[in-house]
C-alpha positions in Angstrom: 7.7 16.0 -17.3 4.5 17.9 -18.0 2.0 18.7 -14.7 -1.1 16.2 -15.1 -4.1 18.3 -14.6 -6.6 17.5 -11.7 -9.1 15.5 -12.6 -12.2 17.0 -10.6 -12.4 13.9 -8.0 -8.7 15.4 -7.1 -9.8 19.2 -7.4 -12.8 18.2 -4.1 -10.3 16.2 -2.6 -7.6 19.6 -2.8 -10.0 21.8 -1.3 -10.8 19.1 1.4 -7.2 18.9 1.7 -6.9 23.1 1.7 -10.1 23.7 4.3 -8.4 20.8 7.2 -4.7 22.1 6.6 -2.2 19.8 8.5 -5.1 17.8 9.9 -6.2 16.8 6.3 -2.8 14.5 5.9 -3.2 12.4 9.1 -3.8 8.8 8.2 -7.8 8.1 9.0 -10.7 5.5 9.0 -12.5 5.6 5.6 -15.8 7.2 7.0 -17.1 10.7 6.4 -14.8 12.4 5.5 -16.3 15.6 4.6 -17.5 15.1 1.5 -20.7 17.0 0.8 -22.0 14.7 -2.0 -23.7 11.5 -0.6 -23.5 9.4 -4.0 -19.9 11.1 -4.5 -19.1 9.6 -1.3 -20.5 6.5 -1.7 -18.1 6.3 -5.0 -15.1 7.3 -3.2 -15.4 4.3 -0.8 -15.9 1.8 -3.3 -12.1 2.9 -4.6 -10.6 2.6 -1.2 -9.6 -1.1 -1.4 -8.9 -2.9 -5.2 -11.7 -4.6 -5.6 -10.9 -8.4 -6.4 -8.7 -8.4 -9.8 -8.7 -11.0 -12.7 -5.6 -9.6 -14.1 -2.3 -11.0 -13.4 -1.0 -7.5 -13.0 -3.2 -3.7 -12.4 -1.8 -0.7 -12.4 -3.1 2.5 -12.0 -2.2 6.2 -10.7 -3.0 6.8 -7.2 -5.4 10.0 -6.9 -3.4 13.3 -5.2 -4.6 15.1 -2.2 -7.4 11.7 -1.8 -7.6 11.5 1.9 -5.1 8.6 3.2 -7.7 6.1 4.2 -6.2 3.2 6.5 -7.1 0.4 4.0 -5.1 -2.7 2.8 -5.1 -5.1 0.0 -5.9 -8.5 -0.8 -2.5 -9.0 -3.2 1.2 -7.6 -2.9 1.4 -4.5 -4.5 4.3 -1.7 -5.5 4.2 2.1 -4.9 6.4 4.0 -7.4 7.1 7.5 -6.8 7.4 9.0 -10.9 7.6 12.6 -9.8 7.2 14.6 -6.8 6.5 13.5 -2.9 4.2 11.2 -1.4 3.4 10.3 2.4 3.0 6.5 3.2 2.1 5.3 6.6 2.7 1.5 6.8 0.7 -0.3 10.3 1.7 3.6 11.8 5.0 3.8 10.4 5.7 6.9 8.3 7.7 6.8 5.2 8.1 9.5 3.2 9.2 8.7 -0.8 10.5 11.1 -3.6 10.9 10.9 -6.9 12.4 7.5 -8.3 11.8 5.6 -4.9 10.1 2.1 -5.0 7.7 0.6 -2.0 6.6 -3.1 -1.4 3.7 -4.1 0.6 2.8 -7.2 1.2 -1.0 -8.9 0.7 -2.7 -7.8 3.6 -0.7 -5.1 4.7 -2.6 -2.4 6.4 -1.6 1.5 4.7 -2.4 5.0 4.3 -1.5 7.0 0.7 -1.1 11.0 1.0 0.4 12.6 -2.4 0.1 16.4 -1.3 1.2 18.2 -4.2 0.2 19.0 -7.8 2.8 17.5 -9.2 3.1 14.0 -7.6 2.8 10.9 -10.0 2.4 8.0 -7.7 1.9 4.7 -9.3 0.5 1.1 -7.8 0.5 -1.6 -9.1 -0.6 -4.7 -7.8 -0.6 -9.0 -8.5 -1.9 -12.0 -8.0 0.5 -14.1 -4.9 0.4 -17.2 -6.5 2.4 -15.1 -10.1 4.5 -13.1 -7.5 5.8 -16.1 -5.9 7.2 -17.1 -9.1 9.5 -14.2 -10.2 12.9 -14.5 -10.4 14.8 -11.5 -9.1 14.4 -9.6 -5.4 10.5 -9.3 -5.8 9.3 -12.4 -4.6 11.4 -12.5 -1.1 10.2 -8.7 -0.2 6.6 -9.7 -0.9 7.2 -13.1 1.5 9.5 -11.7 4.2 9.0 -8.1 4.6 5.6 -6.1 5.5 7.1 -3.5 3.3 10.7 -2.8 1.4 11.4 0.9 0.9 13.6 0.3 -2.5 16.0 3.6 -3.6 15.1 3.0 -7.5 16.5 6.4 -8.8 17.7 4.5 -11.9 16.6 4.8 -15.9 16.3 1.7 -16.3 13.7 0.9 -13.8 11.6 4.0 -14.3 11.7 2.6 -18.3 10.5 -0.5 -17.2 7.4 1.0 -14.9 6.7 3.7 -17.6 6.3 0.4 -20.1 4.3 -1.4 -17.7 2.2 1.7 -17.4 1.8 1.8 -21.3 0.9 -1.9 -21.4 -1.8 -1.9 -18.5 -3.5 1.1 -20.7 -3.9 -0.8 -24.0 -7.1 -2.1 -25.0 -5.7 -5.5 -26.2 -3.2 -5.8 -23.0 -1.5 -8.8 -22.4 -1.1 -10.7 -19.2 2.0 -12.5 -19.9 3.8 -9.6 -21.5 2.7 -7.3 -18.2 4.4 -10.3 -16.2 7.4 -10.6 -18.3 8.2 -6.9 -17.6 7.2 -7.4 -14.1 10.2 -10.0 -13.8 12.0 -7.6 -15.9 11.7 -5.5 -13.2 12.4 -7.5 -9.7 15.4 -8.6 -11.6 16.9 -4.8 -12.0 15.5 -3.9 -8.6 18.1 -6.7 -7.5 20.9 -5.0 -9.5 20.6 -1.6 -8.9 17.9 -0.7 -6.0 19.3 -0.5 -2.8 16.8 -1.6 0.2 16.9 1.6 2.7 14.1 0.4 4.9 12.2 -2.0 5.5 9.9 -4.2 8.3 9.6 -8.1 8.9 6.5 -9.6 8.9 7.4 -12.1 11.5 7.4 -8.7 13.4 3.8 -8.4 15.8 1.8 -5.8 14.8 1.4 -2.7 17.1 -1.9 -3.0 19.1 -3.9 -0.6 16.9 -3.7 -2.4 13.9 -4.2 -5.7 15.8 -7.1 -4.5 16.7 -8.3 -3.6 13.4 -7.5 -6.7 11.6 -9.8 -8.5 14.4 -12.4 -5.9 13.5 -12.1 -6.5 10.1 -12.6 -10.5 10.0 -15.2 -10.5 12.6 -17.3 -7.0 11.8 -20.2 -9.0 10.9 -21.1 -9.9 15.2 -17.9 -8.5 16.6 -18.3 -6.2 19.9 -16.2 -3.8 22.1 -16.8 -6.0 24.5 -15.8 -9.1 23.0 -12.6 -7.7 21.7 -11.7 -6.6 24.8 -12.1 -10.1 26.4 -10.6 -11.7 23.4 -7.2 -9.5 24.2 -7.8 -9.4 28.0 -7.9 -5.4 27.9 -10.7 -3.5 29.4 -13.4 -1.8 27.4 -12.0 1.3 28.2 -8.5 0.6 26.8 -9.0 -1.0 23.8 -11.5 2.1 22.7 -9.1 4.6 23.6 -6.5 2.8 21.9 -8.6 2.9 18.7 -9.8 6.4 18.3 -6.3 7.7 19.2 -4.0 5.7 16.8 -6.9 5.1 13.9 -8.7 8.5 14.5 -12.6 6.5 14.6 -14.4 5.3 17.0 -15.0 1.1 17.4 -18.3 2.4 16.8 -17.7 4.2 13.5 -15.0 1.6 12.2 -17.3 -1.2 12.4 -20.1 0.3 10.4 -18.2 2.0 7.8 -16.5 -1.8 7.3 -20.2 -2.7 7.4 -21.4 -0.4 4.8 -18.2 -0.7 2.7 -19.4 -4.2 2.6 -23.1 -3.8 2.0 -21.9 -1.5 -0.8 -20.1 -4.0 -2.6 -22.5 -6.6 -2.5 -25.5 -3.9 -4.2 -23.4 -2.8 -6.8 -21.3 -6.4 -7.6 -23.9 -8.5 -7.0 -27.6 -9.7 -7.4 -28.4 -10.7 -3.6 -31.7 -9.4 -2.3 -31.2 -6.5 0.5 -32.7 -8.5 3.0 -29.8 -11.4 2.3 -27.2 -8.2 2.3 -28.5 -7.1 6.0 -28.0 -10.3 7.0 -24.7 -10.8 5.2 -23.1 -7.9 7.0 -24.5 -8.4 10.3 -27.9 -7.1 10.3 -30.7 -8.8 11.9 -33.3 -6.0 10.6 -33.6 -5.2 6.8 -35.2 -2.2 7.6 -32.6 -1.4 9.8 -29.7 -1.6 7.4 -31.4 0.5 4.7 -32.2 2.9 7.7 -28.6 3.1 8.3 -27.1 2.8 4.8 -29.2 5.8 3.8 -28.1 7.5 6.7 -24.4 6.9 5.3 -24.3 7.7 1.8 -27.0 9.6 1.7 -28.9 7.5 -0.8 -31.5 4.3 -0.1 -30.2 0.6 -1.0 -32.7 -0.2 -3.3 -32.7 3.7 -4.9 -28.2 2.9 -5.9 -29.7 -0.5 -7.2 -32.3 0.7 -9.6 -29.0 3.2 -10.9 -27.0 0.1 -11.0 -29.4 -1.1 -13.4 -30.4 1.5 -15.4 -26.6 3.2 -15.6 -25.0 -0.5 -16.0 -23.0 0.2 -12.2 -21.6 4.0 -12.5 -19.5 3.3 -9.5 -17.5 0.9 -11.2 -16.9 3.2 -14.1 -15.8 6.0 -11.8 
């Protein structure tokens, strides 16, 4: 298979990668990571988590050396590993695939994506529940019973049947029903010839750290140390401990980058004023927000919505 260049986003991430060493392949909290360029920045977060999909089926190549941002999805989704390594940390547990290798995550799942070398080809693809649900084959029971499935799919037949799915998702006159007839084409040779060689329940509890975060992350908007910790009956000092040691970020730091992750959507996806968007996302000053948003990326709210309108969303197109 030929070596896919790098594409400049994945030459800045490289030398990121290059100037932290080992350090640069931990599993972190999307926040500033190091990247010099504010609006570059800002366009990197806006990838982190799919934004909501009206396809029955994406897929799409996951970037190499991007920094493997803690971040989960709204929909089950499959990793496949078409050439080289890659580094997935599920909820803190590492797996490491190789060529051929399948991964399923469940909707919701909390992950981390490092693909370290030139050569790695790591595909994801991703679908709606309610179409998942309704595949025949193994799919549909890893998606429902297991936080993730580690799948040994060093077989020709499933690699065709990615590789077509790859083709299909890249045409310009698509179709959703053929993407999910190959889909099923594909849970039902995953069931023949993949063998499951790992895997975690979801009935399992979550280790504390990601607890934690998933109560960050539906309560950012008013959510304090202090009433997390009295919502787990931990101290202060525990739970924050806790935080920056297993997700590498302060509470601090987490809950505004979810903040601004959110305020980011709503300027670019949306028409709300920024005084609704403060308020949306927790602030009771508008001045405030844009204070702290331009702090962030580098870039005032109302400054990324006048290039929004003029550049008809460049984020989106990145």
């Amino acid at each position: 298979m030929d070596l896919i260049p790098l594409s400049d986003d994945e030459l800045l991430y490289r030398s990121f990668y290059e100037e932290l060493g080992e350090d640069g392949m931990k599993p972190r909290m999307p926040g500033d990571a190091g990247l010099k360029s504010a609006l570059a920045k800002a366009v990197r977060l806006s990838s982190l988590e799919m934004p909501p999909c009206h396809q029955a089926l994406s897929i799409a190549r996951h970037p190499r050396f991007m920094p493997p941002y803690i971040h989960r999805l709204g929909r089950p989704s499959i990793l496949y590993a078409s050439a080289g390594e890659a580094s997935i940390t599920i909820e803190g547990e590492s797996i490491m695939m190789e060529a051929g290798d399948m991964l399923t995550v469940s909707a919701g799942t909390y992950r981390s994506i490092g693909a370290f070398r030139d050569d790695a080809i790591l595909l994801e693809l991703s679908a709606n529940a309610a179409d998942t649900e309704k595949l025949p084959g193994l799919l549909p029971s890893l998606f429902s019973g297991k936080r993730y499935g580690l799948l040994n799919g060093r077989d020709s037949r499933i690699r065709e049947i990615v590789h077509r799915l790859q083709d299909e998702a890249a045409r310009s006159d698509s179709s959703s029903e053929m993407a999910m007839l190959m889909l099923s084409e594909l849970s039902i040779e995953a069931g023949r010839s993949a063998g499951l060689t790992a895997s975690r329940d979801i009935a399992e509890e979550r280790s504390e750290a990601y607890r934690y975060l998933s109560l960050i992350e539906s309560g950012f908007r008013t959510i304090t140390l202090s009433s997390l910790a009295d919502s787990l009956s931990i101290t202060e000092q525990y739970a924050s401990g806790l935080i920056r040691q297993k997700l590498g970020e302060s509470f601090v730091n987490i809950v505004k980058t979810m903040k601004m992750r959110q305020s980011l959507h709503l300027l670019m996806d949306t028409y709300r004023t920024c005084r609704e968007i403060a308020q949306e996302v927790g602030y009771s000053s508008q001045e405030h927000f844009s204070r702290t948003f331009t702090d962030y990326f580098g870039i005032s709210p109302m400054k990324l919505r006048d290039i929004r309108r003029r550049h008809a969303s460049p984020l989106a197109r990145q």
